[in-house]
N, CA, C and O of each residue as an XYZ file, in Angstrom:
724
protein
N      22.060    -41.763     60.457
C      21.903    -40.607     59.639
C      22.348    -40.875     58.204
O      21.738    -40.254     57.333
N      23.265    -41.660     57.849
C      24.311    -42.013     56.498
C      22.927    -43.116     55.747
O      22.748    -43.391     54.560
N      22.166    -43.528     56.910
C      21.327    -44.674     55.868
C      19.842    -43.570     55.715
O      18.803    -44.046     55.259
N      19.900    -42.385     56.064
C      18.752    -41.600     56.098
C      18.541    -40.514     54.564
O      17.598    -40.109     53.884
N      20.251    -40.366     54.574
C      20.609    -39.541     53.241
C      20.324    -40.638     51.937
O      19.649    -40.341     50.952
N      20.999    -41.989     52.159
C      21.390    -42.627     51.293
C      19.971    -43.017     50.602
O      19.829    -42.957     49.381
N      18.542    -43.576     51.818
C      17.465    -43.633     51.283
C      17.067    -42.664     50.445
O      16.808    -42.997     49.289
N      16.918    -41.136     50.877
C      16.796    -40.445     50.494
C      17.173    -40.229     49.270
O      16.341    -40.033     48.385
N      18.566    -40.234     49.026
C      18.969    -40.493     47.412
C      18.359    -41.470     46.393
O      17.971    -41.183     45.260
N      18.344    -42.429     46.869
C      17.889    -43.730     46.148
C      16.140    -43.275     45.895
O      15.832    -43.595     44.746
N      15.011    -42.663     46.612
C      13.597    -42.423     46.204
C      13.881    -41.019     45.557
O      12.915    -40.497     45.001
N      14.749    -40.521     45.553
C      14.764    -38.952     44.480
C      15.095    -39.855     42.633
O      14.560    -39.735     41.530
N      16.310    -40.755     43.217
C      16.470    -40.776     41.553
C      16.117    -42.139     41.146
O      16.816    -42.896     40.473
N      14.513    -42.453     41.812
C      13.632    -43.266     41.485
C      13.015    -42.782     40.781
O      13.090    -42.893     39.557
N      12.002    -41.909     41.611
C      11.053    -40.790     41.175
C      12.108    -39.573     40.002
O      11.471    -38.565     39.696
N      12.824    -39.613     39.709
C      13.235    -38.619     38.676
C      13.347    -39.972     37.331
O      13.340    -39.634     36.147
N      13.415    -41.001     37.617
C      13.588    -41.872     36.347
C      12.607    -42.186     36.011
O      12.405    -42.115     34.799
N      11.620    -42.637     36.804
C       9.671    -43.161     36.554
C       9.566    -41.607     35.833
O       9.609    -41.571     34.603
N       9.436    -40.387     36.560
C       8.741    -39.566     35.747
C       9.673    -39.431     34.384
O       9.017    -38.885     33.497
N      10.788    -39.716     34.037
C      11.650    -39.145     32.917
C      10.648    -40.432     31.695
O      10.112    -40.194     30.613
N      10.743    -41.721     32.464
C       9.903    -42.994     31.394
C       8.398    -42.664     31.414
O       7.762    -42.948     30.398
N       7.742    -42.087     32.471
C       6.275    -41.894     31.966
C       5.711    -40.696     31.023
O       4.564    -40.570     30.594
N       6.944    -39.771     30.799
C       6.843    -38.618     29.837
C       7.471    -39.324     28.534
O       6.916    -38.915     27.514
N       8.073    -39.893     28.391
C       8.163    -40.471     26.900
C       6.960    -41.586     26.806
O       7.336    -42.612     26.240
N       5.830    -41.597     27.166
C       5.249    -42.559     27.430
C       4.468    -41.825     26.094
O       4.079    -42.569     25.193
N       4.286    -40.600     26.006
C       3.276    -39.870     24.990
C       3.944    -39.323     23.477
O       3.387    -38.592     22.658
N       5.250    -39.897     23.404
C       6.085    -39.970     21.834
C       5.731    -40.715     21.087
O       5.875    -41.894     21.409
N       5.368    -40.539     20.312
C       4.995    -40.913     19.030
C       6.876    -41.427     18.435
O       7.513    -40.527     17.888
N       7.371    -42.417     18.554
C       8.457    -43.197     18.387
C       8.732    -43.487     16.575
O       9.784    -43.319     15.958
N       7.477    -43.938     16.077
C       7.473    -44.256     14.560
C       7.435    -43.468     13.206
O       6.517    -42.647     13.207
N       7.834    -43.476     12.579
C       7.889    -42.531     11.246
C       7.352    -42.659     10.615
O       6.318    -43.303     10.788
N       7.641    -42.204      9.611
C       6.567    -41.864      7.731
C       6.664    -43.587      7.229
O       7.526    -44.414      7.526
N       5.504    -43.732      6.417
C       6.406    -44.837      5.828
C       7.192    -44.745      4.692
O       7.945    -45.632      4.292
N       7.006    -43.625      4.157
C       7.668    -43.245      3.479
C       9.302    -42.242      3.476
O       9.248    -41.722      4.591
N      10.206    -41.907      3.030
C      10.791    -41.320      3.065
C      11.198    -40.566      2.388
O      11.897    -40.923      1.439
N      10.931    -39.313      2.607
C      11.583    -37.791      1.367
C      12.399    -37.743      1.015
O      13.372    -37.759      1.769
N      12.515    -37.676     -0.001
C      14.491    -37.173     -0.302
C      14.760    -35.699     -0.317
O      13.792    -35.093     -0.777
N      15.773    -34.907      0.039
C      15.681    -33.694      0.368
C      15.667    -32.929     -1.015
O      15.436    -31.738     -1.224
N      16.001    -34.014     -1.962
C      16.124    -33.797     -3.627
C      14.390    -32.861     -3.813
O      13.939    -31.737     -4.032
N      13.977    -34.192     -3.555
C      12.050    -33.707     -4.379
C      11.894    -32.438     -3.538
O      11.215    -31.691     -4.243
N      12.176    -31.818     -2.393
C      11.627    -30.558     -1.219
C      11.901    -29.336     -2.182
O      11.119    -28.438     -2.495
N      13.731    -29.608     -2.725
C      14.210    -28.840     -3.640
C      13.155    -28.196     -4.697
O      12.671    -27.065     -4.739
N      12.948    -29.504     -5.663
C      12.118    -29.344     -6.909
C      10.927    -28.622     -6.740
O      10.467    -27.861     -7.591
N      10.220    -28.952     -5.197
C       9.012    -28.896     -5.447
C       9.378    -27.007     -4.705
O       8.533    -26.158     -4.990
N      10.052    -26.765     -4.226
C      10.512    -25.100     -4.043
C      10.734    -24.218     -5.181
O      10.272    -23.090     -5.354
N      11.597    -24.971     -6.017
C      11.824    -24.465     -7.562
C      10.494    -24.074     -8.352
O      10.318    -23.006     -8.939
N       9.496    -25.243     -8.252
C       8.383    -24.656     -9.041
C       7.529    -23.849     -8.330
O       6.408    -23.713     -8.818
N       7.826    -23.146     -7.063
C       6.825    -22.127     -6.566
C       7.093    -20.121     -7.440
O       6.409    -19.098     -7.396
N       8.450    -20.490     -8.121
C       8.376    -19.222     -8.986
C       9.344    -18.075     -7.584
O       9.297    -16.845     -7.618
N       9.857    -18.607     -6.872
C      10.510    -17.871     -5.718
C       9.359    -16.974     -4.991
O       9.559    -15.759     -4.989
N       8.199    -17.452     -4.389
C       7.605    -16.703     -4.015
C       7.590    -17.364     -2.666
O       8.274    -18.387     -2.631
N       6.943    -17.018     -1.471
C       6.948    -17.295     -0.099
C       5.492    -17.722      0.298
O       5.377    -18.460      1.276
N       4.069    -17.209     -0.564
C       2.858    -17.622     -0.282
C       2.120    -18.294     -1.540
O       0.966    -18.132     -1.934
N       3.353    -19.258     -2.144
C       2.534    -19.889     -3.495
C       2.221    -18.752     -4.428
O       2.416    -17.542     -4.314
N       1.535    -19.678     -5.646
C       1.496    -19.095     -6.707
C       0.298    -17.841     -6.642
O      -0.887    -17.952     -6.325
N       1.092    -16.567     -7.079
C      -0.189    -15.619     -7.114
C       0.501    -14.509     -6.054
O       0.306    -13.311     -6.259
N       1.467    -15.035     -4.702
C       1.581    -14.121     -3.886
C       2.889    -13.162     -3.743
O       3.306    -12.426     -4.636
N       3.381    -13.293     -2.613
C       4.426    -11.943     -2.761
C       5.546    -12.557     -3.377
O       6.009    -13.579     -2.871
N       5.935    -12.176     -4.181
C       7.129    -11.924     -5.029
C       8.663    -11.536     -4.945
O       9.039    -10.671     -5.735
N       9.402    -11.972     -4.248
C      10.881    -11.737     -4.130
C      12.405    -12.190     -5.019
O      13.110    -13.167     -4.767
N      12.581    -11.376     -5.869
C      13.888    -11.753     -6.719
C      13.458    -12.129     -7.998
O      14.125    -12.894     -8.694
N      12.266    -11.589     -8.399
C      11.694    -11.980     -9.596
C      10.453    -10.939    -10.040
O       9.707    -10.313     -9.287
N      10.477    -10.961    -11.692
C       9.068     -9.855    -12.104
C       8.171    -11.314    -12.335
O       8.494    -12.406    -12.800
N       6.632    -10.670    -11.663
C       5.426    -11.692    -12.496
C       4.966    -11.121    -13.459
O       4.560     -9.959    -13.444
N       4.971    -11.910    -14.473
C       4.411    -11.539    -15.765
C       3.415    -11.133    -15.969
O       3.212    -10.298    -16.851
N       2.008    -11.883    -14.781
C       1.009    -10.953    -14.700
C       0.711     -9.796    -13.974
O      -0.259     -9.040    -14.025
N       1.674     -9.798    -13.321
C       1.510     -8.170    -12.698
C       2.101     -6.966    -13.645
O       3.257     -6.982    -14.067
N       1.195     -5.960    -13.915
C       1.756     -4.845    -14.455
C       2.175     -3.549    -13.847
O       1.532     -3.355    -12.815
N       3.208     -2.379    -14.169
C       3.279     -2.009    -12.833
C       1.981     -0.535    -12.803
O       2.032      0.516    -13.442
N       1.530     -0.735    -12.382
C       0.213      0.335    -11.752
C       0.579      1.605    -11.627
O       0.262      2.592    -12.291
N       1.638      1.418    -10.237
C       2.011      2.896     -9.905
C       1.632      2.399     -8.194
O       2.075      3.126     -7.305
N       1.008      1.454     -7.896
C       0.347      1.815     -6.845
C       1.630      1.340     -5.823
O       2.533      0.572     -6.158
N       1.481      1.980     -4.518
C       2.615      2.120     -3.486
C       1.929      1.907     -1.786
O       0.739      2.124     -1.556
N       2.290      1.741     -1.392
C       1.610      1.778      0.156
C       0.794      3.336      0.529
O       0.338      3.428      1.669
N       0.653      4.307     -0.239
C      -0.062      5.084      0.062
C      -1.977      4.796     -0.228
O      -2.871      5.441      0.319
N      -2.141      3.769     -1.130
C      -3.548      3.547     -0.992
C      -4.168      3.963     -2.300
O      -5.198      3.411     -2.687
N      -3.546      4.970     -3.037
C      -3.905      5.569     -4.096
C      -3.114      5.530     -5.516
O      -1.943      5.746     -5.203
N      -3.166      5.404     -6.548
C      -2.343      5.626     -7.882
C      -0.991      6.703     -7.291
O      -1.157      7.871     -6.937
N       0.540      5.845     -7.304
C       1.073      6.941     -6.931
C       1.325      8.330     -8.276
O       1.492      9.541     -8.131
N       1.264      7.600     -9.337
C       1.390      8.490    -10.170
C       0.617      9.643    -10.247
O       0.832     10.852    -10.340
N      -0.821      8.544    -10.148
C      -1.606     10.190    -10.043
C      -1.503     11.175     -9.182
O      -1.495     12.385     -9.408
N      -1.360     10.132     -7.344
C      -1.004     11.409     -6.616
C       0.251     12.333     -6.985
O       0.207     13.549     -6.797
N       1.021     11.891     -7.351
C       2.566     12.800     -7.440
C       2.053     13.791     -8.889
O       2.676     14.846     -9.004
N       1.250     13.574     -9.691
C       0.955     14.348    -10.687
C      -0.258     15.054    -10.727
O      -0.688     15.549    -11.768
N      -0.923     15.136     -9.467
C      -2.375     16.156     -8.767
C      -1.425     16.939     -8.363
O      -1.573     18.094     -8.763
N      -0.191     16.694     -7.505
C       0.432     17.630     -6.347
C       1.301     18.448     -7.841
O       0.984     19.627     -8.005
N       1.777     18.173     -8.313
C       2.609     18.614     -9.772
C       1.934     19.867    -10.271
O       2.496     20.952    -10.418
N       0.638     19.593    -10.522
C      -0.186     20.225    -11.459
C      -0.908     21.599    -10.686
O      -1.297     22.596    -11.294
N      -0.966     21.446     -9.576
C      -2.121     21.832     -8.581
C      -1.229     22.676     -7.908
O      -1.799     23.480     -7.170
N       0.562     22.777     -7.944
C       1.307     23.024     -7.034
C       1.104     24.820     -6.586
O       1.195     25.291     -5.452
N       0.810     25.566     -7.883
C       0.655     27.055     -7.811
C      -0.375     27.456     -6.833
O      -0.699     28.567     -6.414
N      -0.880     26.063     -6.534
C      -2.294     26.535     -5.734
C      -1.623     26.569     -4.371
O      -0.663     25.805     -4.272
N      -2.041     27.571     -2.890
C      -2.506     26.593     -2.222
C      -2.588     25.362     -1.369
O      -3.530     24.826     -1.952
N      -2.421     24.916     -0.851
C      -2.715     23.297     -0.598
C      -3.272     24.106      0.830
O      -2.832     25.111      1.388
N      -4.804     22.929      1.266
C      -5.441     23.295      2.399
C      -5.842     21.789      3.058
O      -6.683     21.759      3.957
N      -5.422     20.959      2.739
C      -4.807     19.748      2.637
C      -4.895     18.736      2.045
O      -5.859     18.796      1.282
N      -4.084     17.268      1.959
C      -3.776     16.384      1.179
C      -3.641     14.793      2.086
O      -2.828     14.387      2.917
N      -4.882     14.178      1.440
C      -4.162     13.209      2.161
C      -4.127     11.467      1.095
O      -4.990     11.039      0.329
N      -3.027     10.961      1.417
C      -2.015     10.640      0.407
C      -3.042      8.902      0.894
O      -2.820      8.252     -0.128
N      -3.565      8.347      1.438
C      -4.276      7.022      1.999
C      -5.696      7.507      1.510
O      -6.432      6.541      1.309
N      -6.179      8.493      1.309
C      -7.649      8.412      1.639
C      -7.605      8.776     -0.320
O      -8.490      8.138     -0.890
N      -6.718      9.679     -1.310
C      -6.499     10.316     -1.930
C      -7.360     11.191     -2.722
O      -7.897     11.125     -3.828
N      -7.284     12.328     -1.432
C      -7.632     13.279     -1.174
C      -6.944     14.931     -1.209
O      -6.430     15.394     -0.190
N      -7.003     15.609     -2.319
C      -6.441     16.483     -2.325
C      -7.101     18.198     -2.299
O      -7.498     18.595     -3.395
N      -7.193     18.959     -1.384
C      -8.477     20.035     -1.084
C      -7.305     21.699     -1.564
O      -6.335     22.068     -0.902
N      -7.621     22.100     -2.325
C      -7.038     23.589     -2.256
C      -7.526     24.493     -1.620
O      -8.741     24.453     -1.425
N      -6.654     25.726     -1.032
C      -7.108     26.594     -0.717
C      -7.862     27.482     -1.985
O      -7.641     27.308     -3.183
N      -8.970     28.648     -1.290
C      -8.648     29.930     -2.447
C      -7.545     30.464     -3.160
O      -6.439     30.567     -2.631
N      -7.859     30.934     -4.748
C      -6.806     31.379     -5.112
C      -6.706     32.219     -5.812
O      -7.170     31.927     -6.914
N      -6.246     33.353     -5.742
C      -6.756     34.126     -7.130
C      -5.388     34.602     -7.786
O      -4.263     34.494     -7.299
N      -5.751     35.151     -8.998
C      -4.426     35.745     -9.605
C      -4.218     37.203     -9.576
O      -5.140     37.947     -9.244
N      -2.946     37.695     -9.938
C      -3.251     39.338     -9.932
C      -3.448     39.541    -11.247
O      -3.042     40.671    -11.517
N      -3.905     38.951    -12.264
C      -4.795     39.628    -13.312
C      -5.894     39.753    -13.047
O      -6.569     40.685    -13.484
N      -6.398     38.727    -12.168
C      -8.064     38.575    -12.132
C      -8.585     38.955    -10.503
O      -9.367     38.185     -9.946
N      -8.121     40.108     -9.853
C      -8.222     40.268     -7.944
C      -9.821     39.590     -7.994
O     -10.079     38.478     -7.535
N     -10.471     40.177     -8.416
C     -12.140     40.097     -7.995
C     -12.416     38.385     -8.007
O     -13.419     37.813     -7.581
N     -11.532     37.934     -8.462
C     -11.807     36.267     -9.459
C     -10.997     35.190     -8.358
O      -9.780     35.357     -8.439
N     -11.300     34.371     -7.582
C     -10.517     32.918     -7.105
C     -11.103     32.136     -7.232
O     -12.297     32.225     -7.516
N     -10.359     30.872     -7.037
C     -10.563     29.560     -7.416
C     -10.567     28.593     -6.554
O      -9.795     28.980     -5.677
N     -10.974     27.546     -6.258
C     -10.459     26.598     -5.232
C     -10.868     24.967     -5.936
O     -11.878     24.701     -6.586
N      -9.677     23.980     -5.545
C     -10.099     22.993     -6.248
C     -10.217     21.538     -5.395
O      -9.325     21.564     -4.546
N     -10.832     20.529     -5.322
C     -10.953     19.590     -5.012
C     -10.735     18.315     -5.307
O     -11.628     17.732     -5.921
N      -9.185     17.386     -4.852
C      -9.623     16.840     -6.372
C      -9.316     15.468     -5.500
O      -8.656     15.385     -4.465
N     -10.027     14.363     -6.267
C     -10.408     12.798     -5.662
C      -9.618     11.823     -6.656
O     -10.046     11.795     -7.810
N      -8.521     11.027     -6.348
C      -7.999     10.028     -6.606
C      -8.932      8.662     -6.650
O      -9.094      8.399     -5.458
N      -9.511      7.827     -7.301
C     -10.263      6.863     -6.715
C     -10.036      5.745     -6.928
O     -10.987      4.971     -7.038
N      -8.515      5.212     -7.077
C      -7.989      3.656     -6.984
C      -6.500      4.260     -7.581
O      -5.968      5.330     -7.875
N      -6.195      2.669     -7.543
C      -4.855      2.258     -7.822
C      -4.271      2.338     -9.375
O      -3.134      2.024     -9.727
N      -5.135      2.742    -10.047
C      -5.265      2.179    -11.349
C      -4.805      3.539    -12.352
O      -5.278      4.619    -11.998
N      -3.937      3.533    -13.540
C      -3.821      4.796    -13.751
C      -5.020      4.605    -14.886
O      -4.959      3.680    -15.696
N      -6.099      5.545    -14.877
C      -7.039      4.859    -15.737
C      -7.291      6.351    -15.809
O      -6.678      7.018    -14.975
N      -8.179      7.079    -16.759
C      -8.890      8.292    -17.352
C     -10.126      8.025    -16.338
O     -10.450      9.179    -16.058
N     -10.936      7.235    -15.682
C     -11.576      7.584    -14.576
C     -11.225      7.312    -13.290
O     -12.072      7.202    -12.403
N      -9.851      7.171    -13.073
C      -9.516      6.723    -11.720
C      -9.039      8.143    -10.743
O      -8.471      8.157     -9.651
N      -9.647      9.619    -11.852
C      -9.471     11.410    -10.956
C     -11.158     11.890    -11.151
O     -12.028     11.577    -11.964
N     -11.127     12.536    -10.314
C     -12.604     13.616    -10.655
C     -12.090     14.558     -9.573
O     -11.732     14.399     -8.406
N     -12.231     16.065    -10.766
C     -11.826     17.429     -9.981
C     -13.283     17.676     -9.914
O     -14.159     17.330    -10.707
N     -13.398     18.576     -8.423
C     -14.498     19.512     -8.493
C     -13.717     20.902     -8.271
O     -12.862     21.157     -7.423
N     -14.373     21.910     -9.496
C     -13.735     22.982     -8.967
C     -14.971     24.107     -8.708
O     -16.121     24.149     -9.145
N     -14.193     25.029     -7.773
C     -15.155     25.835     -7.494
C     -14.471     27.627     -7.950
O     -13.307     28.021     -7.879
N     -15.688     28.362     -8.390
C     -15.467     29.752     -8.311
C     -16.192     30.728     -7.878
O     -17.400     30.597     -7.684
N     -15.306     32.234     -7.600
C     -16.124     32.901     -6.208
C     -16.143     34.788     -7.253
O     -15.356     34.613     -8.184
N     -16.363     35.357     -7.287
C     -16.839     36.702     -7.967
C     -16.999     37.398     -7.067
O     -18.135     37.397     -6.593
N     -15.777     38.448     -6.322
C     -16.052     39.577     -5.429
C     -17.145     40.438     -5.823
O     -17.237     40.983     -6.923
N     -18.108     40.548     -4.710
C     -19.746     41.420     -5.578
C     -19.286     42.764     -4.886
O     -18.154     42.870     -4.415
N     -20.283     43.864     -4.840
C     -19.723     44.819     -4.871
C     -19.890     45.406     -3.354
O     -19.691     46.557     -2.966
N     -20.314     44.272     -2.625
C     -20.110     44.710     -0.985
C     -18.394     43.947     -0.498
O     -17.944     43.644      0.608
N     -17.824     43.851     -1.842
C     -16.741     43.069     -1.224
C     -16.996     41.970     -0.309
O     -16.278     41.763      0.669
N     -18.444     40.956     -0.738
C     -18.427     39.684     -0.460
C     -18.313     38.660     -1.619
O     -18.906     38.770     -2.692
N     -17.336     37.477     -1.213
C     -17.204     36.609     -2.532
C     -18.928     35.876     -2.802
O     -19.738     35.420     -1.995
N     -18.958     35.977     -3.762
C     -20.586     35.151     -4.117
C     -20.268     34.087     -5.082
O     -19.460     34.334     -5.977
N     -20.909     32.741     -4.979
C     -20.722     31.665     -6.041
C     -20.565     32.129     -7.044
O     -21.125     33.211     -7.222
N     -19.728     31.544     -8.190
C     -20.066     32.244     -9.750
C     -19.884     29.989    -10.188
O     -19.523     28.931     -9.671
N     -20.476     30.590    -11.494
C     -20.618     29.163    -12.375
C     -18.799     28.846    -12.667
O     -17.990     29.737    -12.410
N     -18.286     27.304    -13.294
C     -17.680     27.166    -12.999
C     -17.382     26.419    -14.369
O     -17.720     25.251    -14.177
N     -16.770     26.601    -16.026
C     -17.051     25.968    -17.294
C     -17.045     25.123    -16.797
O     -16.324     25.050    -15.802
N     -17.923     23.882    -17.240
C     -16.986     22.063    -17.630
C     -16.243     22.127    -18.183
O     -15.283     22.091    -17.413
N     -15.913     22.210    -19.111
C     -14.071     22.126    -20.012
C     -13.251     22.710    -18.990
O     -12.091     22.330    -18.834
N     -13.702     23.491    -18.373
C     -11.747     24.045    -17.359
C     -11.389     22.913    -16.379
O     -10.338     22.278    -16.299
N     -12.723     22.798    -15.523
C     -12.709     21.116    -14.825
C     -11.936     20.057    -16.102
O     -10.748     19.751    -16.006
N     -12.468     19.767    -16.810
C     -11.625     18.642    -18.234
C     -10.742     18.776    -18.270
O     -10.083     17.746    -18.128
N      -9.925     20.116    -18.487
C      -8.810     20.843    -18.817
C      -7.873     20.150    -17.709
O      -6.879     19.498    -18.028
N      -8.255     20.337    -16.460
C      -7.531     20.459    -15.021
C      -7.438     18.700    -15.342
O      -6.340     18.143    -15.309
N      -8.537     18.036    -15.606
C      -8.499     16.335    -15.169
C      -7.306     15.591    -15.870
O      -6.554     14.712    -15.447
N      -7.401     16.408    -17.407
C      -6.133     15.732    -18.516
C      -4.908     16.464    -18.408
O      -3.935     16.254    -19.132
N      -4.953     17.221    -17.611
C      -3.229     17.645    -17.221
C      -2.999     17.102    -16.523
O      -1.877     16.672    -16.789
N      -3.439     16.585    -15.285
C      -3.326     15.423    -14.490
C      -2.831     14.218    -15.009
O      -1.764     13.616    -14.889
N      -3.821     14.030    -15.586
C      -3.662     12.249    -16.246
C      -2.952     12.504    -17.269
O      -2.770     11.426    -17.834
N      -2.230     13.679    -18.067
C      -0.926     13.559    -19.086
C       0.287     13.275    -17.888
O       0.917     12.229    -17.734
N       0.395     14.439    -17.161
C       1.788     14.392    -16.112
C       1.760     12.898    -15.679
O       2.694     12.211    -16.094
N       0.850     12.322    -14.930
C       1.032     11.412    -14.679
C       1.059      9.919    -15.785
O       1.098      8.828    -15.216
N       1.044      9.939    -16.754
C       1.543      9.301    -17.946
C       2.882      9.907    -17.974
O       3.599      9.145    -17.326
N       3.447     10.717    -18.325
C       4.621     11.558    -18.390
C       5.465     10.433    -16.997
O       6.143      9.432    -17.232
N       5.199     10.903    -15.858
C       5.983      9.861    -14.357
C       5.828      8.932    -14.666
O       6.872      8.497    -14.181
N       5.205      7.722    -15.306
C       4.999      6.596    -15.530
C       6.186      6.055    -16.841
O       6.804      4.995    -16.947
N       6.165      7.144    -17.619
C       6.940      6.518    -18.694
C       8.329      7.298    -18.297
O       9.245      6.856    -18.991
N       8.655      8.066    -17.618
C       9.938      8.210    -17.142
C      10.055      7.410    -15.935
O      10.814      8.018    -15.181
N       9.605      6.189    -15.334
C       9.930      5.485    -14.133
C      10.146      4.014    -15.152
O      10.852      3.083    -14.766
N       9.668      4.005    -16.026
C       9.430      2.706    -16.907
C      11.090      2.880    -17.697
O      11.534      1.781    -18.030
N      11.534      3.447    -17.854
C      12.865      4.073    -18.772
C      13.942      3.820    -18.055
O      14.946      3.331    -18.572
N      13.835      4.232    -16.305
C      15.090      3.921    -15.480
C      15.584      2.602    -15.396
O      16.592      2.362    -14.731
């Protein structure tokens, strides 16, 4: 029985040493012929400008000179402009807003000077950019007729204008008070 174990031992840590030498059989044993110095890895990190995806990409612990700041934020849209549609628009309303698509819808509205008279406005963000065409309001107006149903009424262009450059002042206004902090 003592020479049954002992074989036994002796073909286990045969077979555990053949397979341990036929798996290094597929190492690649040899090196560079060259050798790095950990010096040049340094240098050549230094001239990436501290960025993580090369030149051009995300930016950590540093301003790029060619980037200017926009306004734009993970919402998808000019944040300035959005924060200065919601500013401007605030007396209205809101029938909803959405801050990715930038999209902003008012309810009706009327005033108590004008009962017979409301308003409703629509208004479209369309990039990142604070630019004089990066808003377009549509607005709409309604004229209680005399069955006490609202009926379309016309709607100036200049009040639409009016509505677009109060926008795009406020939001110049947030831009140069975020630029100041």
């Amino acid at each position: 029985m003592n020479k049954l174990v002992s074989n036994f031992i002796y073909f286990a840590a045969i077979s555990i040493i053949t397979s341990t030498l036929v798996a290094c059989d597929s190492v690649d044993v040899t090196g560079p012929d060259t050798f790095e110095r950990p010096n040049d890895k340094w240098q050549q990190r230094e001239k990436r400008k501290d960025t993580i995806f090369g030149e051009g990409g995300l930016s950590f612990g540093g301003k790029d000179e060619k980037r200017v700041d926009q306004g734009g934020t993970g919402i998808g849209v000019n944040a300035y402009l959005w924060r200065a549609t919601l500013d401007t628009i605030s007396f209205m309303p809101l029938s909803s807003a959405d801050p990715f698509g930038g999209v902003v819808l008012t309810d009706w509205y009327t005033t108590a000077e004008a009962p017979n008279e409301r308003f409703k406005l629509n208004v479209y963000i369309l990039g990142q950019a604070l630019r004089a065409d990066g808003i377009r309001v549509a607005a709409f107006r309604q004229i209680k007729g005399v069955n006490n149903d609202w009926q379309p009424a016309d709607m100036e262009a200049k009040a639409v204008v009016d509505i677009e450059n109060a926008i795009l002042t406020r939001a110049r206004q947030l831009r140069s008070e975020s630029m100041t902090q």
